[in-house]
N, C-alpha and C positions, 0 to 999 in steps of 0.2 A: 504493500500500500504506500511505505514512505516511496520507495524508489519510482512508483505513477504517479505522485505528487510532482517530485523534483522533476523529472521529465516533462509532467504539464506547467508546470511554472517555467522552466528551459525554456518551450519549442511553445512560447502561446502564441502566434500565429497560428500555426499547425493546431492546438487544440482549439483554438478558436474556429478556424475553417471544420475541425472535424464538429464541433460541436452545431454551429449552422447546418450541415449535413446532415445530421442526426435528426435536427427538427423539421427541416424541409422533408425528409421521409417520412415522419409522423404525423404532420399534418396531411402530407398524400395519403397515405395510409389512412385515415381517418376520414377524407374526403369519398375513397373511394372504396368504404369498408361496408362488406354485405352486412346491414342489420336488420334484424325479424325479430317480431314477438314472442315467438319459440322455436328450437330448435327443430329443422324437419327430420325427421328419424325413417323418411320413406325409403326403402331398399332401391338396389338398381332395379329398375323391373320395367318390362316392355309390355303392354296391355294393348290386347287386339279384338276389335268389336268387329260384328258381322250382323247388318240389319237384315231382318226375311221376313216381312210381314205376314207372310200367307203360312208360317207354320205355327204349331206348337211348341212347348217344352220336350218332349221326347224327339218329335222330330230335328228338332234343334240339335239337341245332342247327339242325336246318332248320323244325322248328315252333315253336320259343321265344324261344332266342336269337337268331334272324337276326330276327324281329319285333321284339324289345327293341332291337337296338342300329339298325334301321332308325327307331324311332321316337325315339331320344336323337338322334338326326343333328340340327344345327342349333342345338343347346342353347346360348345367347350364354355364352362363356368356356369352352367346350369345347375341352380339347386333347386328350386321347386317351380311346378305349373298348376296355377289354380284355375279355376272356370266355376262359370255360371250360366246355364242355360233356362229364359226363361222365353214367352210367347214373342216370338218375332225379335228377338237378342240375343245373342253367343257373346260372351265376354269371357278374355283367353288370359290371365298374367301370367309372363314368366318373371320368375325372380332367381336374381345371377349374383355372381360373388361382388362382395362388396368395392374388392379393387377392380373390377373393369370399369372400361370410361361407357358412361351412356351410350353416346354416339356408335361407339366401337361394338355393344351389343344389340340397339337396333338394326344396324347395317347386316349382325347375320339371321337377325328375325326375320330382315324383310329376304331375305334369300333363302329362308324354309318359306314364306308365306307363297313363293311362287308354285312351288310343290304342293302345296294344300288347295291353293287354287283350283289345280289342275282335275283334285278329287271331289269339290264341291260344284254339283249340277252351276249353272250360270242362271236359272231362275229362282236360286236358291239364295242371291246376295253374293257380293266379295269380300273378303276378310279385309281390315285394315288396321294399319297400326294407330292406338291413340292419341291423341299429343304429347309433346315430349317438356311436360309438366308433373308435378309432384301431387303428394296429397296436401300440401299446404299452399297451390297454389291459383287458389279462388283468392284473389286479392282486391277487386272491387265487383261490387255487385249492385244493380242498380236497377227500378223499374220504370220502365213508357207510357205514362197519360196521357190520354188526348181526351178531353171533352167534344163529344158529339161524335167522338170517330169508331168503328167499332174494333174489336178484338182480332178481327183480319187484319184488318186497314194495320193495326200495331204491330205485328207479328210481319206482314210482310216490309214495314217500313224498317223495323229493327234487321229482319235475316239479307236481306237486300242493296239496305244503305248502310244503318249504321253499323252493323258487324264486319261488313265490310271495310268500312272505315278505321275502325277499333283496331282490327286484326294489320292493317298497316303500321300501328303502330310498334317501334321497337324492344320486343324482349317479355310482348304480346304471340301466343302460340295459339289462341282459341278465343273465340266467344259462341257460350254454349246459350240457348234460349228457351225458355220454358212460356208456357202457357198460349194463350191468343187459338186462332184457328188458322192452317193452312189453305194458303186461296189452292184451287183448283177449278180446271173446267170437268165436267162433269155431261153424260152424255145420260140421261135414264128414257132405255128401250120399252117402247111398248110392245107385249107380247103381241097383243093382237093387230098390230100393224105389221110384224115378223111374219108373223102365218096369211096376211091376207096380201105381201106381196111374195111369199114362198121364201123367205131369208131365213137364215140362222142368225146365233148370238155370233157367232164366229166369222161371220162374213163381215160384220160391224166390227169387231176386234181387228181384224184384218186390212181391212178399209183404213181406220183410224190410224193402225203401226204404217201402213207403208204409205199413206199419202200425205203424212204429216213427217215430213224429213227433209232435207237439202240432200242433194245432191250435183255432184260435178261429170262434164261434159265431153271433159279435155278442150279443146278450143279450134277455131278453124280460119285455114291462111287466107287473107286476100289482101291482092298488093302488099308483097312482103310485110304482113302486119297479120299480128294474131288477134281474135276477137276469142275470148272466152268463153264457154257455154255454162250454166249452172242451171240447177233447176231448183227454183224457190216453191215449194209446197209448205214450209213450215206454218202452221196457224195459228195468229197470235190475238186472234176475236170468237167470240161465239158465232158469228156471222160464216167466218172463215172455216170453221168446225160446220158448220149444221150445212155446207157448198159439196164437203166432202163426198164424192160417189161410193156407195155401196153396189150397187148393179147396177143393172139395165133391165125395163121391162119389153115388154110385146113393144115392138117397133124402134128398138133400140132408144127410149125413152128413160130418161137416167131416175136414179132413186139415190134420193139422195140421206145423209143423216137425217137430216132434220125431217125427212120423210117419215122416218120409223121409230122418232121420240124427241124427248125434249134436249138441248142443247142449253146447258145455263152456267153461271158460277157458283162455288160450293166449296165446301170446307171437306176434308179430307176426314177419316176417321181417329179421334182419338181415348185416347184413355186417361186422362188426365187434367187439371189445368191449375192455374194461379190467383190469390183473391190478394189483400191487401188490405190492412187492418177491418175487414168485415166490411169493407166498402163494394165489396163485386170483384170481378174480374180484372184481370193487371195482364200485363207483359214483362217477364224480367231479362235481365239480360244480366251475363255473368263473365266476369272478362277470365282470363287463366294468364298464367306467368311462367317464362320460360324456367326450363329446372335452372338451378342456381343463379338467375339473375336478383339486381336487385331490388326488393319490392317497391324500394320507397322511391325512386328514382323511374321503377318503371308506374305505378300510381300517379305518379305525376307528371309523368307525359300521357298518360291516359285520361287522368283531369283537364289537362290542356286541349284535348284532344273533342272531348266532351264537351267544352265551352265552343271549341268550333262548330261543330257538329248541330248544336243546340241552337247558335244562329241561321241555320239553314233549314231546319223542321219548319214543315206547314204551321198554321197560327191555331197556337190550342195545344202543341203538341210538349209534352214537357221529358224531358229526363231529369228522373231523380234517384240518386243513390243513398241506398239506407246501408253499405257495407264499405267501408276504406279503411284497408290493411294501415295508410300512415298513423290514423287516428288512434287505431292498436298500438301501434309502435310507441308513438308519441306519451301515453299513457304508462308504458310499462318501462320507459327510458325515463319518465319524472317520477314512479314512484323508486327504481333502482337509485334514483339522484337522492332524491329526500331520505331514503332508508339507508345511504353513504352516508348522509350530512347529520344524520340524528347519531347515528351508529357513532360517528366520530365526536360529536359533542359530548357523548355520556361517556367516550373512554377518553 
């Protein structure tokens, strides 16, 4: 200790300059230090969903999930594979050794997931891997009012605009949405228009999948110049839906949708929705954070984000968040300060 003294008294230039050194990295270090309300204790682990609306639980598992966790078998650092099958959801974790790097264990998920693929019918769903977020990384969360708008109108403005927007945001990996109604068009056949122009349901099915698509031409030369061909069938009105041919009758006279039932807009089937302190129905939207970034830094480019975003909403339309991870932090960084400063007072 004496002979670090004399040396620091000798060389004080030098301990000077090292001592600014010392500070200029602690205050970096402290600028740019991941802080959280708690510690995440979520393992390395890859999570793979597989939407099938048209089955059940057994069939879930015996056509999706028993293919997915037959094709992670063998994965190098693999300790366990859990799953959950339940109506119209296969949900696949695998959970890997603590030192692999995340990235490094996605990358061989997604390379069994091609193989699982291969054994899962294609009207059955495709596997996908989950976002590459944690279980503590629900960091703001926030619901959509609009007075006088309905529960559609919300849902498709949140999945459309603003999630789209959000998810630009850096170090932002998801926004997931609950509640509202899915728009959809919607085609409901009359039987007895089927039988009294000799049609199936299948003929209307059929009708629908192949004349509502793009398609390309290749192109054709004149005067050394290309003109492109495409074929625009895609239908983005109910007008455009109910044009669509399903046959031809007696004198090649077409039949068309709208022939053989109603053509309207409609809300998709669900199980579920959102209310809001007993006031009715809501919209939420849930933002996710990338695994190890950091919360409070990324919250606040998402608050920023949401001030833009809010000046551009129709009139009526509000975002309001009842969940911010800083406000957590913030509270549990002032009572660790007061239980320093008490703690040190009484000793």
């Amino acid at each position: 200790m004496e002979r670090l003294l004399t040396l620091s008294l000798r060389y004080r230039f030098f301990t000077f300059v090292a001592l600014l050194l010392v500070t200029a990295s602690g205050l970096w270090s402290l600028n740019h230090l991941t802080i959280d309300a708690v510690p995440d204790l979520t393992p390395v682990q890859v999570q793979i969903l597989t939407r099938s609306p048209a089955l059940g639980p057994i069939e879930v598992e015996q056509f999706i999930t028993f293919p997915i966790e037959t094709a992670l078998s063998g994965i190098p650092g693999l300790q366990e594979v859990r799953s959950v099958s339940r109506y119209g959801l296969s949900a696949v974790t695998a959970i890997f050794e603590e030192h692999l790097d995340l990235y490094f264990v996605r990358q061989l998920v997604n390379e069994r997931l091609t193989l699982a693929t291969e054994r899962i019918p294609a009207a059955y769903g495709r596997p996908m891997m989950g976002p590459l977020s944690t279980g503590l990384g629900e960091v703001y969360q926030f619901t959509l009012r609009g007075s006088g708008h309905s529960p559609m109108f919300l849902r498709t403005l949140l999945e459309w605009d603003i999630g789209r927007r959000l998810r630009a945001v850096p170090g932002v990996v998801e926004v997931n949405i609950w509640g509202g109604e899915t728009k959809q068009f919607q085609v409901v056949v009359d039987p007895g228009k089927l039988l009294a122009f000799n049609l199936t349901l299948k003929a209307v099915f059929d009708a629908l999948s192949q004349n509502n698509a793009l398609a390309g031409g290749g192109y054709i030369e004149h005067e050394r110049e290309q003109y492109l061909i495409k074929g625009e069938a895609m239908a983005t009105t109910i007008p455009e839906l109910g044009q669509i041919v399903v046959s031809h009758g007696p004198g090649g006279v077409p039949i068309f949708v709208r022939d053989v039932g109603e053509v309207k807009e409609g809300a998709a089937l669900r199980i579920g929705a959102a209310t809001r302190m007993g006031e009715g129905e809501t919209v939420i939207g849930m933002v996710q954070m990338l695994a190890g970034a950091n919360a409070q830094q990324v919250v606040e480019r998402v608050k920023e984000r949401v001030q833009e975003i809010q000046a551009t909403l129709p009139p009526g339309v509000v975002i309001e968040p009842y969940y911010d991870r800083t406000l957590f932090v913030s509270k549990v960084i002032n009572t660790v300060r007061n239980n320093l400063l008490e703690g040190g007072l009484l000793v």
